[in-house]
C-alpha positions as CSV (number, residue, x, y, z in Angstrom):
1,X,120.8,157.7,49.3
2,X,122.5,160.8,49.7
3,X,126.7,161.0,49.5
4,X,128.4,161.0,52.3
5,X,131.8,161.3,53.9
6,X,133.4,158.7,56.1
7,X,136.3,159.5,58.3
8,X,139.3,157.1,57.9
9,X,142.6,156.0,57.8
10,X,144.3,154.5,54.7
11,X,146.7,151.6,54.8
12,X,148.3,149.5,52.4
13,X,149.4,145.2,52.8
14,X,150.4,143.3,50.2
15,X,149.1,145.5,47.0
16,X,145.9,145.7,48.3
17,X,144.7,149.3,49.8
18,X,142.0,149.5,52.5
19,X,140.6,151.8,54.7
20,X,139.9,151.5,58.6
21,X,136.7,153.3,59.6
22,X,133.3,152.8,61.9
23,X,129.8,152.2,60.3
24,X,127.2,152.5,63.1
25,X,124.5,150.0,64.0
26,X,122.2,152.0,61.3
27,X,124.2,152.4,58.5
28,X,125.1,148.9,58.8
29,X,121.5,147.4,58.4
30,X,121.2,150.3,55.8
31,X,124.5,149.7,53.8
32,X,125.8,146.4,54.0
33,X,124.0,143.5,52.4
34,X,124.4,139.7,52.2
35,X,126.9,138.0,49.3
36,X,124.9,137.6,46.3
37,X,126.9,137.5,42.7
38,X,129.8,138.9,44.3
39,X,131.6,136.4,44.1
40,X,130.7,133.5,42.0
41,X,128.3,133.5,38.8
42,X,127.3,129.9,39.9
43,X,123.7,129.7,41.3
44,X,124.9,126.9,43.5
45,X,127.9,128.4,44.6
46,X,125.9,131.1,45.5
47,X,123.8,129.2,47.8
48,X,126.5,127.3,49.1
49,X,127.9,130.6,50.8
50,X,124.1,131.6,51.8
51,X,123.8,128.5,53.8
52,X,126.7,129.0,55.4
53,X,125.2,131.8,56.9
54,X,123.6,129.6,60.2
55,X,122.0,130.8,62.6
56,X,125.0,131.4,64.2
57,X,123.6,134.9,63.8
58,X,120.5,134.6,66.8
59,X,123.2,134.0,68.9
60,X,125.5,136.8,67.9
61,X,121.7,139.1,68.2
62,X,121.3,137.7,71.7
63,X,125.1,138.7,72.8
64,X,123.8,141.7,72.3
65,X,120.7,143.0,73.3
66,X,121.5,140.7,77.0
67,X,125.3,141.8,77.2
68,X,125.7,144.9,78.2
69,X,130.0,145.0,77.4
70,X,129.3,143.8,73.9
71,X,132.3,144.0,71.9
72,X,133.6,142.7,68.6
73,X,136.0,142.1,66.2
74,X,136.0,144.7,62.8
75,X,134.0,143.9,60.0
76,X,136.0,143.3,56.5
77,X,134.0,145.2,54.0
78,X,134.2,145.2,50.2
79,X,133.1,147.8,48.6
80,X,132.2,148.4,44.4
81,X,130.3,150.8,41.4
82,X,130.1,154.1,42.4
83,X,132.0,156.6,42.6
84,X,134.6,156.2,46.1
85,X,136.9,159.0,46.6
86,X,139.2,159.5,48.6
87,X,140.2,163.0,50.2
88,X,143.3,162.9,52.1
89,X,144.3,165.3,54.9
90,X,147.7,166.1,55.8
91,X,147.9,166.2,60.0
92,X,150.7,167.7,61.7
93,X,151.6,166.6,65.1
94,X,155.1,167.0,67.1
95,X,156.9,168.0,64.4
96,X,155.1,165.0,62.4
97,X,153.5,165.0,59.3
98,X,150.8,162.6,58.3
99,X,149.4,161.7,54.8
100,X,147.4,159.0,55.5
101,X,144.1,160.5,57.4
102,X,141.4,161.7,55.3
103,X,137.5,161.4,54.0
104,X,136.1,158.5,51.5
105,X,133.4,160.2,50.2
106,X,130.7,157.7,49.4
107,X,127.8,158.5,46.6
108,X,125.0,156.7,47.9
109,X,124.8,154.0,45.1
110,X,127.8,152.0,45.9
111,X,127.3,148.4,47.1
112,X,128.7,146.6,50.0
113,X,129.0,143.2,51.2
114,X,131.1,141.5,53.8
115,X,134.0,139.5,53.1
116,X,134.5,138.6,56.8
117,X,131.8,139.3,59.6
118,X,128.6,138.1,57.7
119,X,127.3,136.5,60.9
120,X,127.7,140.0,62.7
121,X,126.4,142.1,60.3
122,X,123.2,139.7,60.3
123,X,123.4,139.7,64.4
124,X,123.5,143.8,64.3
125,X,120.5,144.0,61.8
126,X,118.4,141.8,63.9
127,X,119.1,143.6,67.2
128,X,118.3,147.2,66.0
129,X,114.9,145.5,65.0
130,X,114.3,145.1,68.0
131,X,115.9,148.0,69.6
132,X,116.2,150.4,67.6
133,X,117.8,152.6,70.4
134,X,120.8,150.4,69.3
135,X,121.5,151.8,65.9
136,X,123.6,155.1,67.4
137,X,126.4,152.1,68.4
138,X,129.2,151.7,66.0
139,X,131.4,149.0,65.0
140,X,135.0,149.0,63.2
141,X,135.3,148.1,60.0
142,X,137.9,147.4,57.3
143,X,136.9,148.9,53.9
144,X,138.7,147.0,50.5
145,X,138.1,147.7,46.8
146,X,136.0,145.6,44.9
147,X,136.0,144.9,41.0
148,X,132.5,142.7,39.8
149,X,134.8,141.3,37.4
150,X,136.8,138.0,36.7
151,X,140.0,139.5,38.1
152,X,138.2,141.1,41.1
153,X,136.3,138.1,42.1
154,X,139.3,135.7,42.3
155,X,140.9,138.8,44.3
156,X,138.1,139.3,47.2
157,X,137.5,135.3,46.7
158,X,141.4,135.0,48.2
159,X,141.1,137.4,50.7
160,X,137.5,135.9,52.0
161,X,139.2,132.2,52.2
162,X,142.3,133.7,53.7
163,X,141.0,135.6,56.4
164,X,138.0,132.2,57.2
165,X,141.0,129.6,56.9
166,X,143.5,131.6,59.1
167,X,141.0,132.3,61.7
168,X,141.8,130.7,64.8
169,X,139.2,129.9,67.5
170,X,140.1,130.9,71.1
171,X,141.7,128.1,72.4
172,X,140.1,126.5,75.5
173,X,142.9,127.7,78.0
174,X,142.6,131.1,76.8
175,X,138.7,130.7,77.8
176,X,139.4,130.0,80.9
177,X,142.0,132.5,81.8
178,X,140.2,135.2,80.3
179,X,136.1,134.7,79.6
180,X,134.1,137.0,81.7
181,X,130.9,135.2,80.3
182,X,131.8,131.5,81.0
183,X,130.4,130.5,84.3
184,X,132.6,127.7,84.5
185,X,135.9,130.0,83.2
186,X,135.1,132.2,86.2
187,X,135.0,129.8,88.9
188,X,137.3,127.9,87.7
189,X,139.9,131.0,87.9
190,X,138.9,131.9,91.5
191,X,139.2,128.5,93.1
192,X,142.9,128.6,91.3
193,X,143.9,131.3,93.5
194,X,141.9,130.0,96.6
195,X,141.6,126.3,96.9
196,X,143.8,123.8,98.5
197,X,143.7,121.1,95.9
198,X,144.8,123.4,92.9
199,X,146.7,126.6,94.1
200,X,150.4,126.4,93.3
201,X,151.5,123.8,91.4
202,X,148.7,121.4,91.4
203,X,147.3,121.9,87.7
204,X,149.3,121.3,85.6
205,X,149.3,123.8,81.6
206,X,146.5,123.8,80.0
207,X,149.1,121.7,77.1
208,X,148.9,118.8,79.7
209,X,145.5,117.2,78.9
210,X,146.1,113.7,78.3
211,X,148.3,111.5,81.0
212,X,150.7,113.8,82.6
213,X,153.0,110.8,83.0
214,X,156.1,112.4,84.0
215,X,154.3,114.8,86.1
216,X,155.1,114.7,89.8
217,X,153.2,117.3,91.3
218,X,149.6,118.2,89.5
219,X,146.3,117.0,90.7
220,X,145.2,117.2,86.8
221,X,145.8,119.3,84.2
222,X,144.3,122.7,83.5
223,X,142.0,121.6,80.5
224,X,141.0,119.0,82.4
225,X,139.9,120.7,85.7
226,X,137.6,122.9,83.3
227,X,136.1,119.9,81.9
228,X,135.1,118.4,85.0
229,X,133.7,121.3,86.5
230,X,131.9,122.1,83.2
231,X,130.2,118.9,83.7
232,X,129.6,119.4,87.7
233,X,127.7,122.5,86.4
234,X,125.8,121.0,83.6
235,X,124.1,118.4,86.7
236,X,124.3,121.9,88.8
237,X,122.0,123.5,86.6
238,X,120.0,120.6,86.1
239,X,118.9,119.6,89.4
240,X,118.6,123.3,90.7
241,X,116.5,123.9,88.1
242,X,114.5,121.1,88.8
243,X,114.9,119.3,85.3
244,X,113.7,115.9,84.1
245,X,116.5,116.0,81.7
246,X,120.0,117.0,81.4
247,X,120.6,120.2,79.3
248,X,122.2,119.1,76.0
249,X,125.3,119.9,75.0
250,X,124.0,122.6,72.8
251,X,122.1,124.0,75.3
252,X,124.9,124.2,78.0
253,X,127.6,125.7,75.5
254,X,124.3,128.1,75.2
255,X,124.1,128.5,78.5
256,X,128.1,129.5,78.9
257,X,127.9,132.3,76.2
258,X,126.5,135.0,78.7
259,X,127.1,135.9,82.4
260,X,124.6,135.5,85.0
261,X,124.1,137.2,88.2
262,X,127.1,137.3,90.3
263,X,124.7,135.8,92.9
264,X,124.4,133.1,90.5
265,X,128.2,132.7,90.2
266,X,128.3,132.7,94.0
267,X,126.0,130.1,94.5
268,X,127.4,127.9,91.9
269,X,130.9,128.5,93.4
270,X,129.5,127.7,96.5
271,X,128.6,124.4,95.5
272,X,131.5,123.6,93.9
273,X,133.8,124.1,96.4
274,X,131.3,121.4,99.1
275,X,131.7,119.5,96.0
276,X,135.4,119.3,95.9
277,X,135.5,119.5,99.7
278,X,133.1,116.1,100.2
279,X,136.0,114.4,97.2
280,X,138.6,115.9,99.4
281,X,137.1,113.9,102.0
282,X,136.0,110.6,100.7
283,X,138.4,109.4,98.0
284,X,141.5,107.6,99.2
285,X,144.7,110.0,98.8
286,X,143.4,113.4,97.7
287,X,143.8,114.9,101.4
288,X,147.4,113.5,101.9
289,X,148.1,114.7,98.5
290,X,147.0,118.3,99.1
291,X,148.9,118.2,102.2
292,X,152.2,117.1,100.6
293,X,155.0,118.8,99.2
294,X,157.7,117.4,97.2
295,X,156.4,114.8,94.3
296,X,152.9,115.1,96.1
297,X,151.8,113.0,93.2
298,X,153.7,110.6,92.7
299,X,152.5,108.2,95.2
300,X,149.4,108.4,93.2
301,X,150.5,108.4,89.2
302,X,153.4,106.2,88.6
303,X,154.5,104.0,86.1
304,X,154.9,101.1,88.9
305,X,151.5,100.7,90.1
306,X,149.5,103.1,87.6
307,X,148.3,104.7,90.4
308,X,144.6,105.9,91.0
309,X,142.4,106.8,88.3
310,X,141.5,110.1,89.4
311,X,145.2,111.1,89.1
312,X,144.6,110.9,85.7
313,X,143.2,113.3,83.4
314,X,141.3,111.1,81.0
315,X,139.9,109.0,83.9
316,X,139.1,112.2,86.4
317,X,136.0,113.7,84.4
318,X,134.5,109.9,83.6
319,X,134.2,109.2,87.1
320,X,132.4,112.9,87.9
321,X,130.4,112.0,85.2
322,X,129.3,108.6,86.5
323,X,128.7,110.0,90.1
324,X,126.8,112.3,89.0
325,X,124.8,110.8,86.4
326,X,124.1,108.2,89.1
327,X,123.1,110.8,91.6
328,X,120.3,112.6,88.4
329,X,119.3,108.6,87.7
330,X,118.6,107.9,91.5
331,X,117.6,110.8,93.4
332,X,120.0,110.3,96.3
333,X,122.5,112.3,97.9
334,X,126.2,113.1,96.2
335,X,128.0,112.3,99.8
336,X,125.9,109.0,100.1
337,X,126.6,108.1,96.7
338,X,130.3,109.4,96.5
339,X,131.0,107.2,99.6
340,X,129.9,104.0,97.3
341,X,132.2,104.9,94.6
342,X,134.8,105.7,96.9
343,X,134.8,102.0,98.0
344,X,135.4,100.5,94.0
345,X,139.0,99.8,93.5
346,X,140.5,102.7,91.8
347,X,143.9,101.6,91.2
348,X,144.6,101.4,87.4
349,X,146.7,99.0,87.4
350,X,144.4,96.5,89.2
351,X,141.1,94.7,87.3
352,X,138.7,96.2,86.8
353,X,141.1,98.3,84.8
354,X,143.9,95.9,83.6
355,X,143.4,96.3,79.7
356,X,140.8,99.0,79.9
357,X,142.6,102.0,81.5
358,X,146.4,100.2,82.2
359,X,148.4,97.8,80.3
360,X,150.0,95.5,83.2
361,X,153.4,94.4,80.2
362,X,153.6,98.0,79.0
363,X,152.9,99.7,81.9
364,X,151.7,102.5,80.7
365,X,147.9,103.9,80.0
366,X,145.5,102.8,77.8
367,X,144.1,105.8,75.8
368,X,141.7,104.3,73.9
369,X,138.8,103.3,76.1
370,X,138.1,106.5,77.9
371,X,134.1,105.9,76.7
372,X,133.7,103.0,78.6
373,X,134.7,104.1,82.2
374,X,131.6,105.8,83.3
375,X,129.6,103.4,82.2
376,X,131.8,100.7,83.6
377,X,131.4,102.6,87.2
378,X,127.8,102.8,86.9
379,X,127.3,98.9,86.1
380,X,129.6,98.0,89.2
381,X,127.2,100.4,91.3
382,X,124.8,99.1,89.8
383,X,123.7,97.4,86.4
384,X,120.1,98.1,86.6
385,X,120.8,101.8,86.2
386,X,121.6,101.2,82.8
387,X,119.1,101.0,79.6
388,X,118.7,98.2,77.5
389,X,120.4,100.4,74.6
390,X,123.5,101.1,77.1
391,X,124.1,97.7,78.3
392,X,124.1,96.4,74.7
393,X,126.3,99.5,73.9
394,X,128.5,99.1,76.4
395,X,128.5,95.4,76.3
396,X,129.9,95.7,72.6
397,X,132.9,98.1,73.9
398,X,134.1,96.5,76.7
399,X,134.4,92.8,74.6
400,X,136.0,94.6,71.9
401,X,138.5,96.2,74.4
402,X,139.0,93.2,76.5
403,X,139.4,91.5,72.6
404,X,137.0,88.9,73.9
405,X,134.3,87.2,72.3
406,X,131.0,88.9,72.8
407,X,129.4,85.3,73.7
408,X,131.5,85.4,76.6
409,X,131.4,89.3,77.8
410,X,128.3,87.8,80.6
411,X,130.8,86.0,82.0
412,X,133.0,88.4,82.7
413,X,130.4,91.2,84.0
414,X,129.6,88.7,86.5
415,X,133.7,87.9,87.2
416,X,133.9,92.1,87.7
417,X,131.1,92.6,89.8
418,X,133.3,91.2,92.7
419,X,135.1,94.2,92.3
């Protein structure tokens, strides 16, 4: 390959010196290759950091050739052999000098490997295959110094660990205050702005995920409401779609990495809101509590009587679960079967749930048993809904929690079904 000059800007952290700059689509899949010997001698070390490379990358392809705002973080580049050299410029601007503009001129036989971004630069190569139209698009990238010595290994080794170990995922709040992809993010966000039962103050910080015991005034928490209309979608999508099975959890994560039509987002907002309107409706104390003011809650989460369990964040997405899931099992309709539920005794702090979501000496919640409430729900509407592998599941759980013998966890089914 022919030299070549690279525009950038030279910086220096710690004592290492790097170099911001863009490599388009092209020179990307022509420049920048996958870790080899890099960075360890070992042969299995070597393949440990190749199979770390998952196919992460199809998905990262897929963001782009479907998303037409693709954007992404720069690509940390290390560069070694040949002969870099840099060619500073001095800029004058306002009375302002600057020394730290310039060309790295590039010979053609250096080699190049990334230290952080190896899922992109995989995604990028497989997308100009198939589009090669793409290969004008650049991305930024972060050039460092490489030495293919002992010395220089440990060096690039530090700053590949350091920038993997530091990197923090998006937190789920800040996915749903700011994703533009999510379905679920979206909606969520509009029907915080427009509907009764969480404008204001009635979700409570996304920090708030767990009891929100001292809370007088949220309907749930912020993390939570996502959760439970994440789940409302995943059926959503299932029955409009006409499937025999739920998508998987893969599948729906899948699913929430690109934005649909705003038709799409329309209709599903559409549905959610009759969804939270028909709740609204049916279960005891929602509609006085939207139409409070002061404490609105608190008739409904206290420490005295526990309250009901859809005051409470781990219990609220459980029972959406179980309604749902007995809607998908039983082909009826979500007001007939929302009515049922609606008739079960939701106080906490009355059996079914003494011991399972409330403990009557402590009185306080029980926040260890949140896996056996849908499933609890769906025996008490009915225990034939249930497989033979989730009874004897589910049988195992609730004995343990109960601490009672599993010889006598029959008896006790039949002592709850009068609830």
């Amino acid at each position: 390959m022919n030299a070549f000059n690279i525009p950038a800007i030279r910086g220096v952290l710690g004592n290492i010196v790097y170099y911001t700059s863009s490599f388009t689509f092209t020179q990307i899949a022509n420049l920048v290759r996958p870790i080899d010997d890099e960075l360890h001698t070992s042969t299995s070390l070597k393949d440990q950091l190749q199979r770390s490379l998952t196919e992460n990358h199809k998905s990262i392809t897929s963001y782009i050739l479907t998303q037409k705002e693709h954007f992404f973080n720069s690509l940390v580049l290390a560069v070694y052999d040949g002969e870099p050299i840099w060619n500073e410029i001095e800029v004058g601007f306002k009375g302002e000098d600057y020394y730290n503009m310039g060309f790295l001129r590039l010979t053609g036989d250096e080699k190049i490997f990334p230290v952080d971004g190896q899922h992109r630069v995989e995604g990028i190569k497989s997308a100009i295959k198939e589009r090669p139209e793409l290969g004008d698009e650049s991305i930024a990238v972060i050039l460092i110094g490489h030495q293919k010595n002992k010395e220089g290994m440990e060096k690039t080794r530090r700053i590949f660990s350091t920038l993997n170990r530091y990197a923090k995922p998006v937190s789920t709040g800040d996915i749903i205050a700011l994703d533009e992809d999510d379905t679920v993010a979206i909606v969520t966000r509009n029907l915080l702005e427009t509907y009764p039962l969480f404008i204001n103050d009635k979700i409570g910080p996304a920090k708030k995920s767990k009891a929100l015991s001292n809370d007088t005034k949220s309907f749930t928490s912020l993390l939570t409401l996502y959760e439970t209309n994440k789940i409302i979608y995943r059926y959503y999508i299932s029955i409009t779609k006409n499937k025999k099975k739920l998508l998987s959890n893969p599948d729906l994560d899948k699913n929430l990495k690109f934005r649909p039509s705003q038709n799409e987002i329309d209709e599903f907002e559409k549905y959610l809101v009759d969804f939270w309107n028909l709740f609204t409706d049916v279960f005891k104390g929602v509609k006085e509590y939207v139409g409070a003011t002061d404490n609105a809650a608190l008739p409904y989460r206290n420490r005295e009587t526990g309250g009901l369990m859809y005051f409470r964040p781990i219990a609220l997405p459980r029972l959406i679960t179980a309604i749902l899931e007995t809607c998908f099992r039983k082909d009826i309709q979500l007001s007939e079967c929302m009515a049922i539920y609606s008739e079960m005794e939701m106080c906490i702090s009355k059996e079914p749930w003494i011991n399972i979501l409330w403990d009557p000496i402590k009185q306080t919640m029980i926040m260890t048993h949140s896996s056996i409430i849908d499933k609890l729900l769906m025996f008490l509407y009915d225990s034939t809904m249930l497989t033979d592998r989730e009874i004897t599941a589910f049988k195992k759980k609730y004995a343990k929690a109960l601490n009672i013998d599993i010889n006598n966890i029959e008896a006790q089914l039949e002592k709850i079904k009068m609830y």
